[in-house]
Steps between C-alpha positions, in 0.01 A plus 500: 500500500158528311582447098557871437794468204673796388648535152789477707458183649359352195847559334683342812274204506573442098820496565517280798645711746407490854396803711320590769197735506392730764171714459443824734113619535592877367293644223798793428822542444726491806843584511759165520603576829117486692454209246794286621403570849184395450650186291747473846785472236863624513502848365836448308340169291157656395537688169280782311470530155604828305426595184726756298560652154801578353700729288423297192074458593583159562328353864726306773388337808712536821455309832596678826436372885247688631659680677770588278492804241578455118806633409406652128878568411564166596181369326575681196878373500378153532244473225759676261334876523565850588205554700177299605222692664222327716163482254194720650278200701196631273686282177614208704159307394551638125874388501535154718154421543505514888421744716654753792529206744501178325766579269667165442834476333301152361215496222549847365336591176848451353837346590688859633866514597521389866766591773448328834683658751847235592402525837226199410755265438573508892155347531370150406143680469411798458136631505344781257116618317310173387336723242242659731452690770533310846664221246852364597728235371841365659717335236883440482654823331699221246216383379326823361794497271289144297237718401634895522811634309651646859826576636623603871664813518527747791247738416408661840604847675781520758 
């Protein structure tokens, strides 16, 4: 598909691990949901990327179904804190290095605490942000954990 690489996909291909990509022709953000319509992929296996801060200042990156909502008591309980709060979209670049959109738990500026929702483990692939807006990849969920410290805990409301 073209030879477009994200950081993202860089990482993936140094480490041998297959995925699929999938690029969208949007120039802006788009919520999950229109993208995995658009994508014509199962709402429950497509993933967004959230970025908090705890208590302590430190970051943690949590990965929710798009459809889903972040629990942040369950978030916080998961990473070891007494609250996380979501980080204003305006520091996302400044933090992670991505931005509003093509936030990929993959190829941040630095290696950040990451809890993926245990739903993905019902999935051989699961699809999330390549790195860029309108960029997707589709990986299996156990294989994130060669190159990310990451853990699957139930971290969404209801």
């Amino acid at each position: 598909m073209g030879n477009v690489k994200t950081n993202a996909m860089r990482i993936l291909d140094a480490n041998n691990i297959e995925y699929s990509e999938y690029i969208l022709d949007i120039k802006e953000a788009i919520d999950g949901v229109a993208c995995a319509n658009m994508l014509n992929k199962d709402l429950d296996s497509t993933f967004k990327t959230l970025v908090t801060q705890g208590k302590s200042g430190n970051y943690y990156v949590f990965v929710v179904p798009v459809a889903a909502k972040l629990d942040l008591k369950k978030a916080a309980s998961s990473v070891g804190e007494k609250y996380v709060e979501m980080i204003p979209m305006k520091d996302l670049l400044k933090v992670v290095g991505y931005v509003h959109g093509g936030c990929s738990p993959i190829g941040m500026k630095k290696v950040y605490t990451t809890v993926i929702d245990e739903t993905a483990i019902l999935f051989d692939k699961i699809i999330f942000s390549g790195g860029k807006i309108g960029f997707f990849i589709e990986v299996n969920p156990m294989d994130i954990e060669k190159i990310l410290p990451i853990k699957f805990v139930d971290i969404v409301e209801g």
